[in-house]
N, C-alpha and C positions, 0 to 999 in steps of 0.2 A: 738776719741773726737776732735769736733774742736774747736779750738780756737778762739775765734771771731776778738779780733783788729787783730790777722794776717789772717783772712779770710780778712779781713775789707780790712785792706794794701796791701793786695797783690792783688783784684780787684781794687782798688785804684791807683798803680802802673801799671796795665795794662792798664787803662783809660786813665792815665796821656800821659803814652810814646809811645802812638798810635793816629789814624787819625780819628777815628770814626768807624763805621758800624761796619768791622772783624777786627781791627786793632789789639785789644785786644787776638784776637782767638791765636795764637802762646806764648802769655806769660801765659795767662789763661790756653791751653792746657799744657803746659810745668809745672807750679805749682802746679797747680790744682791734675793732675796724680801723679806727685811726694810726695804730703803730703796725697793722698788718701781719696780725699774729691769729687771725680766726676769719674766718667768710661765715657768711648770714647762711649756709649751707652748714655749716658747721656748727652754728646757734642753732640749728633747725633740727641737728642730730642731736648737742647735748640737751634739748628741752625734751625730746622724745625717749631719750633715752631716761631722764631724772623720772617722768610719766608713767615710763610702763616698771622703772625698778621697784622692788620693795624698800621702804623707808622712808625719811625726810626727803619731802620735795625738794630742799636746798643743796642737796647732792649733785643735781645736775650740773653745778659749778666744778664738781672734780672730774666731771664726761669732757663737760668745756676744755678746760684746762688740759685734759689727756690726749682729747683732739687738736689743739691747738701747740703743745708741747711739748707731747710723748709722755712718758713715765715722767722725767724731771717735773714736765708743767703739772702732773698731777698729784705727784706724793706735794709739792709746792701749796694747790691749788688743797690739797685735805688738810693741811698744815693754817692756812689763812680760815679756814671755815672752825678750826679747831681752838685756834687762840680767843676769838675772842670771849666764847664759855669761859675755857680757862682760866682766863683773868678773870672775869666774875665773881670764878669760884676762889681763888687765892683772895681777891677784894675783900669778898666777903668773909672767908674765915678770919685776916687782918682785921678787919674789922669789929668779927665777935670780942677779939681779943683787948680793944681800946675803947669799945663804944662807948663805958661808962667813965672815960679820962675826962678829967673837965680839958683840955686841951683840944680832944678831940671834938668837943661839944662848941669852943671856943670856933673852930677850923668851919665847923658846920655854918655856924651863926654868919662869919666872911663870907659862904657861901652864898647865903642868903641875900644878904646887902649887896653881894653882885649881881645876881640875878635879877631881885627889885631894882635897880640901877638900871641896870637894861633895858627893863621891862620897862620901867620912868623915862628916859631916855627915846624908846619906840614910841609910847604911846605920844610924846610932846610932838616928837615928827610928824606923827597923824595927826594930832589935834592943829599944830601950827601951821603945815604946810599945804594947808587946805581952809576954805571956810569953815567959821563953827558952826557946830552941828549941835542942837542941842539934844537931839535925840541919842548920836553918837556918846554926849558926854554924860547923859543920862544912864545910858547903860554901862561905862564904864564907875561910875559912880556908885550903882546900884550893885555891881561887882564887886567892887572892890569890898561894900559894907557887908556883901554876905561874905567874903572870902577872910573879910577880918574876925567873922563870929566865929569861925570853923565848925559850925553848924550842919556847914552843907556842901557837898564834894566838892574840890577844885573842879575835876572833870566834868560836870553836873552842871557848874558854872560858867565855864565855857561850852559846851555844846549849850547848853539855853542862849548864852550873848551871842554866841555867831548865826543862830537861827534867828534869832531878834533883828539881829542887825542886817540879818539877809531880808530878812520880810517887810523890817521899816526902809532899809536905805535903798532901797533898788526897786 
């Protein structure tokens, strides 16, 4: 028997915390077998079937779904792949509408200092619960000064330090 809000939530969860196309295919395979609502014969028809249709690869999640729960698992299954644009797009129009509050500018700034927190937080882990490293804390250093210029991409900055850190530390 399945249950439908946790069929619901748990393609829901898989949409959320992936990239699109197969992103979803390792938490879907992983739930999906575990509650006994899809066979690896039935992963093997919704991927063939997302392949040969016209459109978004990420479709094959409402073949899944349709296989595995008839019409409910699938109107369900286009319902989870549909939300989370959705929201996006309401985020972001709310958002057109407050950008320039200072409130909201305030709200951002929290964000920030939590993220930095974390990020302080990680990095102590690594630096303490291991020898130092000074190459390690060179490059975090070296990071950190270019990231404070904003000179030069976050992204840019990390892909160089994890290439640095692969080629020195290993």
């Amino acid at each position: 028997m399945i249950y439908w809000c946790l069929f619901f939530l748990t393609v829901l969860k898989a949409v959320l915390f992936s990239t699109g196309g197969f992103g979803p295919l390792p938490s879907l395979h992983t739930d999906f077998l575990a509650n006994g609502w899809a066979t690896e014969k039935q992963f093997a028809e919704a991927i063939a079937i997302g392949q040969i249709a016209p459109g978004p690869n990420g479709l094959w999640v409402v073949s899944l779904t349709n296989l595995s729960g008839g019409l409910i698992g699938a109107i369900l299954g286009a319902i989870a792949l549909i939300l989370p644009p959705f929201f996006i797009l309401l985020v972001r129009k709310f958002y057109a509408r407050v950008r320039y509050a200072p409130s909201t500018q305030g709200v951002l700034d929290g964000m920030v200092l939590v993220v930095s927190t974390f990020s302080i937080v990680v990095l102590a882990n690594i630096f303490f619960n291991r020898s130092p490293d000074v190459i390690l804390l060179l490059i975090a250093v070296i990071s950190a000064a270019l990231a404070a210029t904003k000179r030069v991409s976050v992204n840019l900055i990390l892909l160089v330090s994890a290439v640095a850190g692969a080629l020195l530390l290993h």
